[in-house]
C-alpha positions as CSV (number, residue, x, y, z in Angstrom):
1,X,0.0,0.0,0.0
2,X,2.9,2.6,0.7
3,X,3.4,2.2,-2.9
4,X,0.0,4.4,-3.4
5,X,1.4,7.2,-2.2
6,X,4.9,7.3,-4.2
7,X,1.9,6.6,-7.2
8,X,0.1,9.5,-6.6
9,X,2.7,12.2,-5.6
10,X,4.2,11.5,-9.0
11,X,0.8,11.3,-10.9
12,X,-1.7,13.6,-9.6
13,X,-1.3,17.5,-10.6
14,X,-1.4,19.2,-7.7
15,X,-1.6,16.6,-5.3
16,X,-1.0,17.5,-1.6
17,X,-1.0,15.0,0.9
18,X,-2.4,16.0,4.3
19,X,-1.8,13.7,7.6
20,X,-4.1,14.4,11.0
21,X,-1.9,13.1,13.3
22,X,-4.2,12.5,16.5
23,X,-4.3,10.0,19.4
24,X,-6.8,7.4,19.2
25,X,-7.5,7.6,23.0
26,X,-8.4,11.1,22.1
27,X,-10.5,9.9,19.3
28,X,-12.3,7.7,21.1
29,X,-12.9,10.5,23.8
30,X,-13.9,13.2,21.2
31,X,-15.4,11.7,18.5
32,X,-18.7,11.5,18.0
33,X,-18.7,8.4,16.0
34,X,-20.6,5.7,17.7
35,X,-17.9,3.2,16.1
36,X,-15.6,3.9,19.1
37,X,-18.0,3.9,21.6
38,X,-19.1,0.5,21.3
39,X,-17.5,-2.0,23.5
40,X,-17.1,-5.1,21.2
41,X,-16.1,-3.9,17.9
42,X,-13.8,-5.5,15.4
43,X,-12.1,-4.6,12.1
44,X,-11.6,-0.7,12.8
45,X,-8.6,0.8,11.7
46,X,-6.8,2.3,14.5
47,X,-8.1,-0.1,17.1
48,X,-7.7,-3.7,16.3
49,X,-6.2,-2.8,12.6
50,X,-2.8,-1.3,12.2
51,X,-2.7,2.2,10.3
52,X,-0.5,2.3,7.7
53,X,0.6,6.0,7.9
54,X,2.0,8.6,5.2
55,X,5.8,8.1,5.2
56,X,6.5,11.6,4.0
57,X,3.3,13.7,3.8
58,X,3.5,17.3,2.4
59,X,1.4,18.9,5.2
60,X,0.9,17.2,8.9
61,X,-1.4,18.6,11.2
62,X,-2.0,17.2,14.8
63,X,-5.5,16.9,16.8
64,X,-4.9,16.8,20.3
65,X,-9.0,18.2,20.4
66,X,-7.5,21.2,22.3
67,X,-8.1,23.4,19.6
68,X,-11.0,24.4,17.7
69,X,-12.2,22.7,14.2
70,X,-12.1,26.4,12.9
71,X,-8.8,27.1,14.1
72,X,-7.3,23.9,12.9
73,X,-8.9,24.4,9.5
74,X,-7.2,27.7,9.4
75,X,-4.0,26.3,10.4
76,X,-4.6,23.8,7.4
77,X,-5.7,26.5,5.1
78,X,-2.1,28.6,5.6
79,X,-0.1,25.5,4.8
80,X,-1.8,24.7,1.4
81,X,-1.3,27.4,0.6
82,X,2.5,27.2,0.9
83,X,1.8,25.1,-1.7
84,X,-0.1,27.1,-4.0
């Protein structure tokens, strides 16, 4: 699968890849996804599936949920348009 993203940095126009880095203890705390709030779930990435993460993404932003979705879209926002 890490061979998608080699694929699509050298193939896509444009393309920007963008990693949210958050905890999944803080996802499970936050989220309002009823998927982590169920006790006896099974085949969810993150929990009982390893995530395969982004070796070298262009843009990383972490979630620690201490910060506003308006303020972390504006962080997000600034960074693209580094790119731009």
């Amino acid at each position: 699968m890490k061979t998608i993203y080699v694929v699509n940095k050298k193939n896509i126009e444009n393309y920007i890849e963008i990693f949210v880095k958050s905890p999944i203890i803080e996802v499970k705390k936050f989220s309002n996804k009823q998927i982590y709030k169920q006790k006896y779930i099974q085949n969810v990435v993150g929990l009982d599936i390893k995530p395969e993460f982004p070796q070298s993404p262009h843009i990383t932003i972490k979630n620690n949920f201490d910060k506003s979705i308006n303020t972390l879209a504006k962080e997000l926002i600034k960074k693209i348009d580094q790119f731009i």
